[in-house]
N, C-alpha and C positions, 0 to 999 in steps of 0.2 A: 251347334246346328251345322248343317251340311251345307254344301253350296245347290244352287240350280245351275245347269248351264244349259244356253238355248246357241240354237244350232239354224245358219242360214243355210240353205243346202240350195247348192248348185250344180249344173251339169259340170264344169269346168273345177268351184271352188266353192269351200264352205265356210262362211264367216262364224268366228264363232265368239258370244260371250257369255257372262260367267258370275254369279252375285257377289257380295262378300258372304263371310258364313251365317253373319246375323240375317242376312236374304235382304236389303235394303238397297243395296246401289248394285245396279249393273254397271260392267266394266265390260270393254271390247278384250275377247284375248289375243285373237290369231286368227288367220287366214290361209287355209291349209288348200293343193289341190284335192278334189273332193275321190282321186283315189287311196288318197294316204288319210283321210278323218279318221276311220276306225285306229287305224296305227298311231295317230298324234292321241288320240280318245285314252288311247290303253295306256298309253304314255302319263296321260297327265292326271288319268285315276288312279296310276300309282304312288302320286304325291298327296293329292287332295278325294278328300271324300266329297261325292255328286249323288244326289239325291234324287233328283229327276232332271228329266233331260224333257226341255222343250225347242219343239218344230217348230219350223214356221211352216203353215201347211198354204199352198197357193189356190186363192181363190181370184171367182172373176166378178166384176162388181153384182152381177144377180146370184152371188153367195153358190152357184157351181164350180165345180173343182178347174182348177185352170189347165193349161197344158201341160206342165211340168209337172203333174199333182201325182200321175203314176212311179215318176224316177224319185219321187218326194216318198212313195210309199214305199217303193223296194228299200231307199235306205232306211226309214224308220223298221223295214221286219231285218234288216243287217246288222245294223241297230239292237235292237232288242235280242237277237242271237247272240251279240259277243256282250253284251252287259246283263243278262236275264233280272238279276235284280234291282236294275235302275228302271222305275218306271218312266214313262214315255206321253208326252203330252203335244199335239201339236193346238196349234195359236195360229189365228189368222194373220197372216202376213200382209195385205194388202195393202200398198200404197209405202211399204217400208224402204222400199230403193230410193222413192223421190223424197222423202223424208230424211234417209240419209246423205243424200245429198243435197237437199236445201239446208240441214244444219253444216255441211263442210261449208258452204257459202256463208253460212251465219256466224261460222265461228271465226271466218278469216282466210281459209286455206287457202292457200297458193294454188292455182289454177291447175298448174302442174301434179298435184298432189291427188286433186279433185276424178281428174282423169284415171286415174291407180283406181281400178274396178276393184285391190283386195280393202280399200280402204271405206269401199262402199258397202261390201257385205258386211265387214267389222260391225261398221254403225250402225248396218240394220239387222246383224245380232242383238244388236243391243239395243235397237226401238222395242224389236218383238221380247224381248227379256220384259224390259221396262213396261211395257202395254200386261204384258203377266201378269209382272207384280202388283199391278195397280187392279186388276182386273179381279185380284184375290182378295183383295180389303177392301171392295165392294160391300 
C-alpha cells in the first residue's frame, strides 16, 4: 500500500504529514516555506510512493469558504499540474491550529517550542490526515 500525505497549506509555510504505508498512523513530516512545497513534494515522491494527497481546504464555521480558500485553490491546481497522477482530496480544516496547539500544551512542550508556528502546521498536518483516516472507516 501507498502512503497518503496531507498538506497544511499556508501563505508563508506548509506543514505537512504523511501515513505509514498500511495508511493507519499519521506522522508529522516537515514544515517547508510554501514556495518550495512543490520542490520538497518532487523530492520526496522520488523515495516513497503517495497515493493521494489531502488539503486542508479553509472553511468558516457557517461551512463558506474562508479567506485563504482561493491561495488554497491555486495550490491545489499547482498541485495537480506537477503530480497529474496523484489524485487530490481536500478535508475541512477547521479548528486544526487551535487543536494543534492545545495538544503541544498537552503533550508538555516548552513554551518556547509552542511559539515555532512550523511546529503548529506540522500537528495540524496531522490533525487533518488523522480526521481523513477516520472519516473513511466510517
Amino acid at each position: 500500500m501507498a502512503r497518503i500525505l496531507s498538506i497544511d497549506y499556508g501563505s508563508k509555510r506548509v506543514g505537512l504529514a504523511v501515513t505509514d504505508p498500511l495508511q493507519i498512523i499519521a506522522t508529522a513530516l516537515d514544515t517547508v516555506p510554501s514556495h518550495r512545497a512543490i520542490e520538497y513534494l518532487k523530492k520526496y515522491l522520488q523515495g516513497e510512493t503517495v497515493e493521494l494527497f489531502i488539503v486542508g481546504e479553509p472553511k468558516r464555521l457557517n461551512n463558506t469558504p474562508a479567506q485563504s480558500a482561493p491561495l488554497v485553490n491555486q495550490f491545489v491546481k499547482l498541485l495537480a499540474k506537477n503530480f497529474p497522477e496523484t489524485p487530490i482530496k481536500l478535508h475541512d480544516e477547521r479548528f486544526t491550529s487551535k487543536m494543534a496547539f492545545q495538544s503541544m500544551i498537552d503533550s508538555g512542550m516548552k513554551k518556547s517550542e509552542r511559539r515555532n508556528k512550523e511546529n503548529i502546521d506540522k500537528i495540524s498536518a496531522v490533525i487533518i490526515l488523522q480526521s481523513y483516516l477516520e472519516s473513511i472507516k466510517k
